[in-house]
N, C-alpha and C positions, 0 to 999 in steps of 0.2 A: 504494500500500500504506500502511494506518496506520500508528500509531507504537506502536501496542500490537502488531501484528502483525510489527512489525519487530524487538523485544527480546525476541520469547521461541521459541521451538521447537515450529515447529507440527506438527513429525512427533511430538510427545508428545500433541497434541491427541486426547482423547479423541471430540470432539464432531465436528472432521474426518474423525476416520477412520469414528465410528459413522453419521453423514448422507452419507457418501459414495456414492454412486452411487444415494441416495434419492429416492423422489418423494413430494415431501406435498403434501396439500389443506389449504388456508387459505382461511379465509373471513374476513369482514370487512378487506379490504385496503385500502378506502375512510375505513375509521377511525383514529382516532390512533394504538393501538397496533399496528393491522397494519402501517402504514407502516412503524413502526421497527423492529418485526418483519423482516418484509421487507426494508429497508435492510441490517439485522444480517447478514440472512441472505447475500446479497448478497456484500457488503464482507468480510465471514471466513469463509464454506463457498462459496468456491467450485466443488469437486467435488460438491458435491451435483447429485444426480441430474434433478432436474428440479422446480420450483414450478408447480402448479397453486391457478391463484385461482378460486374461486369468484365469481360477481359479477353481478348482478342489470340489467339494461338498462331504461334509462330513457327518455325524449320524446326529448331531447336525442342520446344517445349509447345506442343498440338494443341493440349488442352489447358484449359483455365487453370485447373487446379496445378497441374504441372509448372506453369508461370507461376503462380502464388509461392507454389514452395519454394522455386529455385530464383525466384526475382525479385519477389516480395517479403516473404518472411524472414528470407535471409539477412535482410536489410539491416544494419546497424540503429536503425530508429527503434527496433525493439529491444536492442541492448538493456537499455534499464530493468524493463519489464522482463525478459528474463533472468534477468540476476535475481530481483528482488520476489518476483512470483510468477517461477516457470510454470507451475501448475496451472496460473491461471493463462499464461499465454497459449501452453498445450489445450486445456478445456476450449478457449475460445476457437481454436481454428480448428478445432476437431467439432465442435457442435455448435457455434455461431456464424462461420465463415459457412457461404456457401456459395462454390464458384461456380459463374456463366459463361458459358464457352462462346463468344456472341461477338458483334459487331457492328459500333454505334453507326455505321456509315450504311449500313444493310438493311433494306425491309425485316420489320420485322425482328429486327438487330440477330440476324442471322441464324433465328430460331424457326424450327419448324412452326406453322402453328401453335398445335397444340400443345409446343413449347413455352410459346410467347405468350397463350393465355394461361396458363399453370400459373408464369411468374407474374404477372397483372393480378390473378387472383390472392398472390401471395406477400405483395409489397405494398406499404403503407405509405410509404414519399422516396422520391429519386433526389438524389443530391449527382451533378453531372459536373464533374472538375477535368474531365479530362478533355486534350486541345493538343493544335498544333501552337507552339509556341514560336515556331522558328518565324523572325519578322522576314525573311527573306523566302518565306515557302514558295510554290508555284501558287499561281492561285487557283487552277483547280483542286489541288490538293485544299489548301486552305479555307477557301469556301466549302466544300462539302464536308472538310472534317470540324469545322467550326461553325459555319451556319445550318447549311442543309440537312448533318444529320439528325436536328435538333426536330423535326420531321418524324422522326422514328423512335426518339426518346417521349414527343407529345403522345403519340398514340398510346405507347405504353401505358403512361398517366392518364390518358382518359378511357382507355380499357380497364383500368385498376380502377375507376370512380372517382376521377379528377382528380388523384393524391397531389400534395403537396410537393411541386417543384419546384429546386432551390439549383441555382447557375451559377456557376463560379466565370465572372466574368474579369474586363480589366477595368482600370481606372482610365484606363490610355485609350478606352474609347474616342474618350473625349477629343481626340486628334491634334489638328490645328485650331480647335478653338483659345480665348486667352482668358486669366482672368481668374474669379473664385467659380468652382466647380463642384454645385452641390448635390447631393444625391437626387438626382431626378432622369427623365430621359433627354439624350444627350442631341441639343440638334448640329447638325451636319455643319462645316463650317464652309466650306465650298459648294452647296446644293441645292437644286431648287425642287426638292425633292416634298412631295405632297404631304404633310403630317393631319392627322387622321383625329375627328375631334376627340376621339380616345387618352389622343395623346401619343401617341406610336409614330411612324411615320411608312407609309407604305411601300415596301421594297420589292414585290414581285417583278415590276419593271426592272429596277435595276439589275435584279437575279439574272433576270432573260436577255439583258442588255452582257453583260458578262461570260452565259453562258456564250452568245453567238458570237464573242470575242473570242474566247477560248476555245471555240473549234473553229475558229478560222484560222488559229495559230497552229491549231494539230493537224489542221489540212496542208500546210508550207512547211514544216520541221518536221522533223526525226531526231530520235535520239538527244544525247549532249544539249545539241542545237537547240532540241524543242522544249528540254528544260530552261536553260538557257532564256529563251523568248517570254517563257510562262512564267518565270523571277521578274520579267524587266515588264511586261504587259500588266501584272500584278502591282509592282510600285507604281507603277505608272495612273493605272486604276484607281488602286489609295490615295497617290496626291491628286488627282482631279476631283475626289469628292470629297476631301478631307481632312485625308490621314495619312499618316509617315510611311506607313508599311502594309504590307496583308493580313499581317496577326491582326492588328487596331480594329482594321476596317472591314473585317471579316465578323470579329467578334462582336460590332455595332450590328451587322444584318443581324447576327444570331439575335441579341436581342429584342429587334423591330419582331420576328418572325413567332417570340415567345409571347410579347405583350400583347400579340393580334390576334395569335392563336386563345391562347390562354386568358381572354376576356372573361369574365366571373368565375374563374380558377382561383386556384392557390399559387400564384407565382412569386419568389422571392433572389433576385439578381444579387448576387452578392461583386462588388469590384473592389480587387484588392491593388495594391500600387505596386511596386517594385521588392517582390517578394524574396526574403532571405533569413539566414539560419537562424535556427530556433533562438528568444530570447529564455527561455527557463525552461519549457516541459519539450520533450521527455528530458532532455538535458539541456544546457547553454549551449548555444552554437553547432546544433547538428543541423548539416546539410547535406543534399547530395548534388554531385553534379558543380558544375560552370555557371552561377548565372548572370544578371544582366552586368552588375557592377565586378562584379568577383572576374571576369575575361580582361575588365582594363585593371584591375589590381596586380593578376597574375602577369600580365606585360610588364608591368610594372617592376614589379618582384624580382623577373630574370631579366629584367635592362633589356628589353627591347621596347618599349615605348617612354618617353618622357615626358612628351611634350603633349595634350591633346584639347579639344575643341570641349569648350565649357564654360558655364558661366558660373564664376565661382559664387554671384551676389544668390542665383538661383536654389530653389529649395526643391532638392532632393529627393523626392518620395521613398524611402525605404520604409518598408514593414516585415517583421520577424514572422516566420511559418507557423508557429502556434497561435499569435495573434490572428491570425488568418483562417485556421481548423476554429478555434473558438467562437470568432464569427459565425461560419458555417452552421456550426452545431448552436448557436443561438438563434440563428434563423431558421432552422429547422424544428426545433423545439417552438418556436412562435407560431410559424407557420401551421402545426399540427393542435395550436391548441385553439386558435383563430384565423382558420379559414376563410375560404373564397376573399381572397384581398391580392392585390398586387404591391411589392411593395420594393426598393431599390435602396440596399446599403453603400457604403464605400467604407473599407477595411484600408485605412491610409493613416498618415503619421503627418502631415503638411501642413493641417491647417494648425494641433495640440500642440505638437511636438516636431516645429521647423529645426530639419536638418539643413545647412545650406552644403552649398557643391564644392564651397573652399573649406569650410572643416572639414569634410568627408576627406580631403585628400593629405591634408592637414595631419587630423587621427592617424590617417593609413600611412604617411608618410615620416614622422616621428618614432610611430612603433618602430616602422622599418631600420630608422639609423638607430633608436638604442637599444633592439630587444631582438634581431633579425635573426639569431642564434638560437631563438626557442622555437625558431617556425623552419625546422629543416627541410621539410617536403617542399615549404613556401622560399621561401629565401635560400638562392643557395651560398650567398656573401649579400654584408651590405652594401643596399646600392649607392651608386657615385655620383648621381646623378639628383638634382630634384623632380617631382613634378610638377607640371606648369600648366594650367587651362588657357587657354589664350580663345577669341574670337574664331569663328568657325572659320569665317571669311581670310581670317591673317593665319591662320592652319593652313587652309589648302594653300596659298599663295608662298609659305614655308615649305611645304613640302613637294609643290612644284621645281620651285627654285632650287631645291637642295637636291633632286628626284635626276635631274635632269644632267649635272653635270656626273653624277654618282652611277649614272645608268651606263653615260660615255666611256667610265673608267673602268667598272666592270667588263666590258666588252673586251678594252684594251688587255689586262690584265686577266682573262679568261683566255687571249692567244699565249700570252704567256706563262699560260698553266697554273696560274696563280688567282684564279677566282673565290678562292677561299679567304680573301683579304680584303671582299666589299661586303661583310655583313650587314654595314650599314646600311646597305640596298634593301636588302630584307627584314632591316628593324621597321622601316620606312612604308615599305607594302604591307605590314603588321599595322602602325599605328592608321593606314590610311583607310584600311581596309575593318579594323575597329571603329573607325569614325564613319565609314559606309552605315552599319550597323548601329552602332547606340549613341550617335552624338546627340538624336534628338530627347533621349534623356537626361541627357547631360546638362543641356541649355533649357530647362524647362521655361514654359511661358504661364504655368497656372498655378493654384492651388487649391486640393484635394479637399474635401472638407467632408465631416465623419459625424455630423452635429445626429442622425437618427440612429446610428449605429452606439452612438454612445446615450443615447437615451432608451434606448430598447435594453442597454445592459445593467441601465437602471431600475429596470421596473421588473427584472429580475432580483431572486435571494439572492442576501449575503453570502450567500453559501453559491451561488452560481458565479457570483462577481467573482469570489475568490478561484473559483475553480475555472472558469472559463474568463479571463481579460481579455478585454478589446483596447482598453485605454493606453495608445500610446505617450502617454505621460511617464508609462513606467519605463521608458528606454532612457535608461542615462547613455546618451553617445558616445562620448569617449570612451566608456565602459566597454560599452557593447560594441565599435568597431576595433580598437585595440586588444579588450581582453576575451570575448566572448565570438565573436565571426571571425576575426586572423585566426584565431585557434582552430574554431571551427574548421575552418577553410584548410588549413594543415593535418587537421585529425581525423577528417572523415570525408571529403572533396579528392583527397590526396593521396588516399591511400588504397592499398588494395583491398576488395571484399572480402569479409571472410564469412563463408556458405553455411548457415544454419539448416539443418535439415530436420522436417516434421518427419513424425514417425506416421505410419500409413495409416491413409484418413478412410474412413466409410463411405459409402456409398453416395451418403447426404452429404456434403460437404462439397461432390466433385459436380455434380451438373443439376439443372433442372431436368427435370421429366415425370 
């Protein structure tokens, strides 16, 4: 039992007693946040009724359950929880876990029938986290794995009896717009795009407008190429309606497509900002994976980037992965005890607790020169170098200028055998090629603002407050970037997995039927 769970009164828990004897569908469990999700879930709702994962089968591992055990449970986010109570981690995935062999992007998410209504008749609310995250996808990928398939997850919910659906979306919707940014729906900042007196804004056109894009690019490419086309017709599509990338403006239709469908439902959007490792549960600073900030850190770290595009006055959106699960799991809990309502949070840190983009490099940069010896995976010496944000516009005009006589000399000195002596070449296509990618977080032009998210976590127990935070008041920054995410970032980003294996599950646990 944790230490949160030990000081407070969990017969007051509003959020135990409302998941209790629940079954929900989660998808995305393979991802960062469904981990911790899941973890969450785990470790403080124990009577909950039952988890069903949704989960896609691969070369490697066919079936769902196969992935859970060898991708999933393995995972170091359950570390704690098996140390402190393996029993109860074993019990759980042998009779709470029960895996779907399935696929959000498929009719029917790739169940036979009489599959797909078994699990409709057996689940009480979907929680649906899982995405392409990559800003750079194609966009047929991106659209259908972020708008479209959201199609196939509504049916389910309105086959089960409208249950309560909860969408894990972004804050970065909100694209190119500027300004304070409050939990509402997000209008387009480039569009003259129809909004619906609902309040939504109609997207079937632009779907069909996109699709007859994207098959006019699969009718002239192949291969490489055709990827290739379908990355650059994707940005291209984002910034003419409004947004940076395909991830952004992918996950804005998904939500037009839930608020229109889902009229006198139970829908609840959740948009979280720039998610990263855990601030406290299960542990300080578990993450997995590269994410958006942690790719220019780790450049950082091995001195191939130094210099990059930013506005240091600008605020930062970071928020910790459990902050993010606790949201989740409070809007599900609300959701299920006050239905038929639509309702839109943002799980963000910008408007409570401003980070700006010159501390952020600040913290990361200080740790670096006095403490670079505790972070061995991270740091392999200290760096020599500072880092420096400078204006997007005097970047690129820097790295032109620097690109071009540096490109000349490689040439030269690659005739004479000696091209191993212009790495600067390749520090340079690093930092420019990072700035391709995430400058537009860098230079933020808004602020997030979290004013219903932290009033829903009010009108919850004291006993839920303590056990589920959303309030990012509690992040002391220099704490948490210095001593709690470098760490992180070193202990578990960095190192290799080590493979947890379930002992062999029953029947229930491996599929619907």
């Amino acid at each position: 039992m944790n230490q949160a769970m030990e000081t407070v009164d969990l017969g007051d828990s509003q959020v135990i007693e409302q998941l209790s004897g629940k079954h929900v569908l989660i998808t995305g469990t393979s991802g960062f946040v469904g981990k911790v999700l899941l973890e969450k879930l785990m470790r403080t709702v124990p009577d909950i009724g039952g988890v069903y994962l949704l989960i896609r089968g691969n070369k490697r591992y066919p079936t769902a359950r196969d992935r859970f055990a060898n991708e999933i449970a393995c995972s170091s986010v359950f570390e704690h929880l098996k140390i402190e109570s393996p029993e109860v981690f074993e019990d759980f995935c042998e009779h709470k876990i029960h895996c779907v062999t399935g696929e959000v992007t498929e009719p029917s998410l790739g169940l036979s029938r009489a599959q797909f209504e078994q699990l409709a008749e057996r689940i009480d609310a979907v929680v649906h986290s899982a995405a392409s995250v990559n800003f750079r996808e194609e966009l047929d990928k991106a659209l259908t794995i972020n708008a479209l398939c959201l199609q196939n997850l509504m049916d389910l919910a309105e086959a089960a009896g409208d249950i309560p659906f909860v969408q894990v979306s972004t804050c970065y919707v909100n694209g190119f717009n500027r300004g304070h940014m409050h939990e509402d729906v997000v209008r387009p900042a480039r569009s003259g795009m129809t909004r619906h007196q609902d309040g939504y804004y109609e997207v079937d056109e632009l779907v069909n407008v996109l699709r007859d894009k994207i098959a006019d690019v699969k009718s002239r490419y192949f291969g490489e190429k055709l990827k290739e086309k379908l990355v650059e017709l994707g940005i291209r599509e984002s910034n003419r309606y409004g947004w940076n990338d395909t991830y952004t403006f992918t996950k804005w239709i998904g939500e037009q497509m839930l608020l229109r469908r889902l009229r006198g439902s139970t829908l609840t959007i959740l948009r979280p900002s720039i998610i990263e490792s855990t601030l406290q549960g299960p542990m300080p600073g578990w993450i997995e994976g590269v994410k958006v900030a942690d790719a220019i850190i780790l450049a950082y770290a091995r001195e191939k980037v130094f210099v990059f595009p930013g506005k240091r006055t600008g605020v930062i959106d970071v928020i910790p992965a459990d902050l993010v699960a606790n949201g989740i799991i409070l809007s599900l809990t609300e959701a299920l005890a006050d239905p038929h309502k639509q309702r839109i949070y943002q799980c963000c840190s910008g408007s409570a607790n401003p980070l700006r983009m010159g501390e952020f490099i600040d913290h990361v940069v200080a740790e670096a020169q006095e403490n670079h010896a505790a972070y061995d995976r991270l740091f392999y010496r200290r760096p020599r170098r500072p880092f420096i944000a400078v204006d997007k516009r005097l970047f690129e005009a820097m790295m032109g200028g620097i690109r071009t006589p540096l490109r000349m000399a490689g040439r030269f000195l690659k005739m004479l055998g000696q091209e191993g002596q212009v790495s600067a070449l390749a520090n340079i296509d690093t930092a420019i090629k990072l700035s391709t990618i995430f400058s537009f977080y860098t230079a933020p032009n808004y602020i997030f603002h979290n004013d219903s998210l932290l009033k829903l976590s009010k009108t919850m127990s004291e006993a839920d407050q303590a056990l589920f935070p959303v309030d990012p008041t509690l992040i002391h920054w220099e704490t948490y970037l210095r001593k709690i995410h470098l760490s992180g970032l070193n202990r578990f980003a960095l190192k290799e997995r080590k493979l947890y294996r379930l002992k062999p599950a029953s029947s229930k646990g491996q599929k619907v039927a």
